[in-house]
N, C-alpha and C positions, 0 to 999 in steps of 0.2 A: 509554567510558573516556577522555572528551579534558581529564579535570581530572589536571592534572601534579599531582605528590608539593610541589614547592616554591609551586606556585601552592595549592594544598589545605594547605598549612603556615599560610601567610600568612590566608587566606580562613576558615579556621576561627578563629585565633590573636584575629583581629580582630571575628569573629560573637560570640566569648565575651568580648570585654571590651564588649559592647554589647546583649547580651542575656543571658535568666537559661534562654530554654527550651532541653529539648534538640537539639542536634544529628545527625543523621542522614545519615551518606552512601552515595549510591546509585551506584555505577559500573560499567560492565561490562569487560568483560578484553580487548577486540576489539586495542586497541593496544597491549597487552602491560603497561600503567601503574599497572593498579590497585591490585594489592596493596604496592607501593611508596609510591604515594597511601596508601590505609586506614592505612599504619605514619605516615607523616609528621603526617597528619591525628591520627592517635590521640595522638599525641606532643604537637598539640596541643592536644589535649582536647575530640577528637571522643567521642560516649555512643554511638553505633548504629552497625554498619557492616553492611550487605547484604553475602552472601557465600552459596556455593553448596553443594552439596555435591560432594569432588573429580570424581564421576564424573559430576555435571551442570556442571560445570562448566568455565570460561576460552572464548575465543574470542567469540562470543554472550551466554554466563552471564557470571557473576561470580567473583570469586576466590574457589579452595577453602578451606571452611571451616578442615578441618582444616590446612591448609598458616597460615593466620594463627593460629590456636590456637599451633600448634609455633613460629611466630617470636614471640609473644607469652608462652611459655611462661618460669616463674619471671625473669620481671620485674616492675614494680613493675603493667602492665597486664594480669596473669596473670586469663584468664579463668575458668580453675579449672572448663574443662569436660574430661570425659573421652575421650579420642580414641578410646581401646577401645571406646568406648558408641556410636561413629560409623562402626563397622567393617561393623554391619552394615545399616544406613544406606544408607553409600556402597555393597553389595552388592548391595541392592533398586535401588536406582533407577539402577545397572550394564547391568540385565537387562531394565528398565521402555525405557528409552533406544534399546536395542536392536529392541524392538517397537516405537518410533516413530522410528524413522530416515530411513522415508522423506520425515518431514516437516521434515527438518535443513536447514539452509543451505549450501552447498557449501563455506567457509569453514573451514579447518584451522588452529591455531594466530594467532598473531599478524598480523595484517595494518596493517603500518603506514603505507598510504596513506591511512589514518579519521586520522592526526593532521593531516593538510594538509587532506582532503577535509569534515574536520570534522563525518562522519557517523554517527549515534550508532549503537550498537552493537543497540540494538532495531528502528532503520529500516534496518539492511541486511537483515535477513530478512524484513523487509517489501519491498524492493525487489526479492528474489529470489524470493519468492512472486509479483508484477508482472511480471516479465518471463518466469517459467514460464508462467504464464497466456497470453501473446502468443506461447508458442514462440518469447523469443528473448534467452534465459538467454546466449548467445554473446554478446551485447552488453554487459555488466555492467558492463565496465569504462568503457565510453562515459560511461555514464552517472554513474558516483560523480565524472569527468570534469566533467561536466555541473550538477550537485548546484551546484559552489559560485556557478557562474553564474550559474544561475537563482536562488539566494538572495539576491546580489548585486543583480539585476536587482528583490525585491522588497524591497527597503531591509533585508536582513541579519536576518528574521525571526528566531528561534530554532529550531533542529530538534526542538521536541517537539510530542508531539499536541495541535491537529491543524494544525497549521502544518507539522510536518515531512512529513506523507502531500500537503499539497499540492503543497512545493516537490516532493519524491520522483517523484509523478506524471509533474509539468510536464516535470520533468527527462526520464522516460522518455518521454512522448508527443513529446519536441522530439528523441530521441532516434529513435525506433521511426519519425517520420514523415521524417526527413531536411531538417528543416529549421527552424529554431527559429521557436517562436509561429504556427507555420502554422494550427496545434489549441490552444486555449487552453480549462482547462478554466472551468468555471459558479465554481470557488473562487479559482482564481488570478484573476479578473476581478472576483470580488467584495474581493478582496483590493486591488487597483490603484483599486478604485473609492473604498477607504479602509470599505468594511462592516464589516473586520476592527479598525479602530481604528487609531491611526497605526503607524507602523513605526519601528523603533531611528534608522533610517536613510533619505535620499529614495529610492522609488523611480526604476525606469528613467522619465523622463520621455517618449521617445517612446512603450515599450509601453503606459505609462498615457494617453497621449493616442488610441493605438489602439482602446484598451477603452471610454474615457468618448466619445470620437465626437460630442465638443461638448459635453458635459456638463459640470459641473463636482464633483470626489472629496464624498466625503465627512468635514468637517473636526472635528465635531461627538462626543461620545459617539455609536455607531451605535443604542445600545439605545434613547436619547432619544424617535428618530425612530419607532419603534412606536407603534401603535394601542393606547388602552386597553382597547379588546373586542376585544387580537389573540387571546387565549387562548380567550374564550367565541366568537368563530368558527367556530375552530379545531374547536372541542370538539364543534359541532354540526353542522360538515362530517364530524367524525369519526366520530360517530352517526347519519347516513344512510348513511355509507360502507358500517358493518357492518352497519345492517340490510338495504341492495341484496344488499349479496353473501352474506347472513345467517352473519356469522361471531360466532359466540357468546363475544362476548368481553365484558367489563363497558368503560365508557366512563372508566376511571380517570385519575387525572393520569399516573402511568406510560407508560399507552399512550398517553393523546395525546401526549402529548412523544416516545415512538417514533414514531407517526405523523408528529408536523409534524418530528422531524430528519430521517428514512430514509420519503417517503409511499411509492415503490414496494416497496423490499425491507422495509421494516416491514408492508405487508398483507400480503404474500406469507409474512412470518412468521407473522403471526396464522393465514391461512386457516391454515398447515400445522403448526400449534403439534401436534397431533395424530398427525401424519402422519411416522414416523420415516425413510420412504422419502424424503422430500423433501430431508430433511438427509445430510451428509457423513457417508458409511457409517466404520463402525469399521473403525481400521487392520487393516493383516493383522498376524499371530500373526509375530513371525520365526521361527521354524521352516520357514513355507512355501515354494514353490520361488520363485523368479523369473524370468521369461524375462530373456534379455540382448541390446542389439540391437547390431552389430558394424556399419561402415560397408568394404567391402571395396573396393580398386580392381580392375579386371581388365582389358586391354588399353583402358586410356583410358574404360572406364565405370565407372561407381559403383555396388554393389549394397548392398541393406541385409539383412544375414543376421541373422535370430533364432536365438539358440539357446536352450533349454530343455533341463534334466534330466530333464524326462518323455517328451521327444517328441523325433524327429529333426528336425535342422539345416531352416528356411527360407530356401530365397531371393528376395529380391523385387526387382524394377527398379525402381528409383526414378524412374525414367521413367514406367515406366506407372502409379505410384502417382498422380504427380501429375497424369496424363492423364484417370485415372478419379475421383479429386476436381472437375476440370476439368466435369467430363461431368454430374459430379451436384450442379453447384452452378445456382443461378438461373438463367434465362433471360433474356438481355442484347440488345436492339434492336439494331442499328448505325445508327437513324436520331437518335438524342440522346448527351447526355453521361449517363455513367451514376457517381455518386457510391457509391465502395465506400466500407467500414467501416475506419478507419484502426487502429482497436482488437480486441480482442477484449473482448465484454461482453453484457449486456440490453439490448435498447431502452425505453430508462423514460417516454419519452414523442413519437408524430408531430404536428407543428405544423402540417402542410401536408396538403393534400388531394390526389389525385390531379387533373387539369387544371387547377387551380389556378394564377393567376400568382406568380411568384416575381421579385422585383428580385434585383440583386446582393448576394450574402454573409445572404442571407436564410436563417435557421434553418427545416428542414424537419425533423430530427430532433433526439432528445437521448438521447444514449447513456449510460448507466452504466457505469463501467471504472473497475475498481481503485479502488472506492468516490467513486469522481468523476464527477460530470456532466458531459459533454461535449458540447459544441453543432457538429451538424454542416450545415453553410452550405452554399448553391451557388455554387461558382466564378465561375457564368453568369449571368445574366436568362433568363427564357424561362417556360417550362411545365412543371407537375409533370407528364411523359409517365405513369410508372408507379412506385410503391412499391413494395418487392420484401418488406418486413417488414411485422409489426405489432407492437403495446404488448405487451411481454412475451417478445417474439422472443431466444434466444443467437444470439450473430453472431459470426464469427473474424474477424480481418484481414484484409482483402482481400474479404470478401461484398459482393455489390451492395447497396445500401440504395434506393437510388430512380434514378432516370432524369430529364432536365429536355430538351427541346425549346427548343433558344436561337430 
């Protein structure tokens, strides 16, 4: 929702005296703007406008259908739809909403720090999905904080896919690790490298100087630089692939192009295209109960009580929660430096081998997080001591991932 009503006046006013197609605006409701935009724009002779139905609707969604019907009603842009015919519309997908609540964004009504932070209304619930996953949804505001910096920092990219999941990322890992570009992910560096083609704007010149490490960007169209046999490659790594792991899939242009964008989470889809365990179980029914977990103080400690309508009151010390986490996580030397997991994610690829030498800032692993590749370095020079994972491993924040001997 960050196209103003007077900006969207002008912006259309001027699309239609320079071109003959239609028009279509798409905006969502997050800073309160849209449906003020869709009238200004219609006024000027906008043809489509995205709109919701009122009960999926505003915040996230778009502006209610029928709320623009009724301002548009006997004027000269009377859309001459039935509102009565919407009644029971908006009553189904009331009660559909309700069975998927758990998967909402915490987000109520209008939030108008997306007009400064300039974050579109589809990447917050992508951002709050990211920070559930790291356990650290308390941070949110850090990071829409952080948002305009890191876009700044990469010469003012545009927030839509898939530029906006990179800045979004960067933003939360410079966030979640307490310290900006400590973790840099495999996109944002291919980005500084110039892979992605130039930028509105110069990037940050130190961080690009970080990344190219004497190199020089790329100034060029990026696709130029491809192989003309990248595709038949491609196609015949991708056809030993499946018949090692014998996953019966045909060798289509479809699947290669899953394979060579997503190679880890793309097989792991094929193996389990079958397998509906694999996948994200169906929501629950709202009818059903739900425990609730309550944070209690009591003389200077903290407990964490469950309550439940089926079952009596739990209490648990959060103490000893974290004690017996403690107790069943990896086993840690104290003769090396041991490099934890600054993310939660998959391990999609080990680069180093157990005694293996390591220089400094040398990549031993590559993490997947929040559909980004992350390359995790040694701080040190020394010796791979021990790897605590393998290819294919979940890992939370804070897991050991390997050990180095300086």
């Amino acid at each position: 929702g960050l196209l103003d009503p007077y900006v969207g006046f002008e912006l259309v006013s001027k699309l239609k005296e320079k071109i003959e197609i239609p028009i279509h605006l798409h905006s969502h409701a997050t800073t309160g703007m849209s449906t003020t935009t869709a009238i200004k724009c219609i006024e000027a002779g906008l043809d489509n406008v995205d709109t919701s139905i009122s009960s999926m609707s505003m915040t996230y969604g778009h502006s209610p259908t029928e709320t623009l019907i009724g301002i548009l009603n006997n004027t000269k842009y009377d859309t001459n739809i039935d509102l009565e015919k919407l009644v029971p519309i908006a009553t189904h997908f009331r009660k559909m909403r309700k069975k998927y609540s758990e998967f909402e964004g915490s987000l109520r009504g209008v939030d108008a720090r997306i007009i400064s932070s300039q974050v579109p209304g589809g990447m917050l619930t992508n951002l709050e999905n990211q920070l559930k996953e790291q356990n650290a949804i308390d941070r949110f505001d850090e990071v829409i904080d952080e948002i305009p910096k890191v876009r700044s920092d990469l010469g003012f990219i545009p927030l839509v896919t898939p530029t906006s999941q990179i800045v979004g990322t960067q933003a939360v890992i410079n966030v979640l690790g307490n310290e900006r570009y400590k973790t840099i992910t495999k996109e944002t560096a291919s980005l500084l490298k110039g892979e992605y083609g130039s930028t509105p704007s110069p990037v940050n010149k130190a961080l690009q100087e970080k990344i190219l490490n004497g190199e020089l960007p790329i100034t060029c169209r990026p696709a130029d630089l491809l192989c003309n046999d990248e595709f038949i490659k491609t196609k015949q790594k991708f056809i030993s692939l499946i018949k090692e792991k014998n996953i019966a899939i045909e060798p289509n242009e479809e699947n290669i192009l899953t394979y060579a964008l997503f190679p880890e989470v793309g097989v792991q889809f094929f193996e389990n295209k079958d397998n509906s365990e694999f996948f994200e179980s169906a929501p629950l029914e709202f009818t059903q109960d739900k425990d609730n977990f309550y944070k209690v103080l009591i003389n200077e400690s903290e407990y964490l009580v469950k309550y439940s309508k089926t079952g009596e009151p739990e209490i648990f010390d959060e103490n000893d929660s974290i004690k017996k986490d403690m107790s069943n996580s990896n086993p840690v030397n104290d003769t090396g430096v041991v490099i934890k997991a600054p993310l939660s994610g998959n391990i999609f690829k080990i680069i180093k081998n157990e005694n293996e030498s390591l220089a400094l800032d040398d990549t031993v692993i590559v993490l997947e997080a929040m559909k980004m590749e992350t390359t995790i370095k040694t701080p040190v020079p020394g010796k791979v001591l021990k790897i605590f994972v393998k290819n294919g491993d979940k890992v939370s924040a804070g897991d050991p991932l390997f050990e180095v001997a300086e």
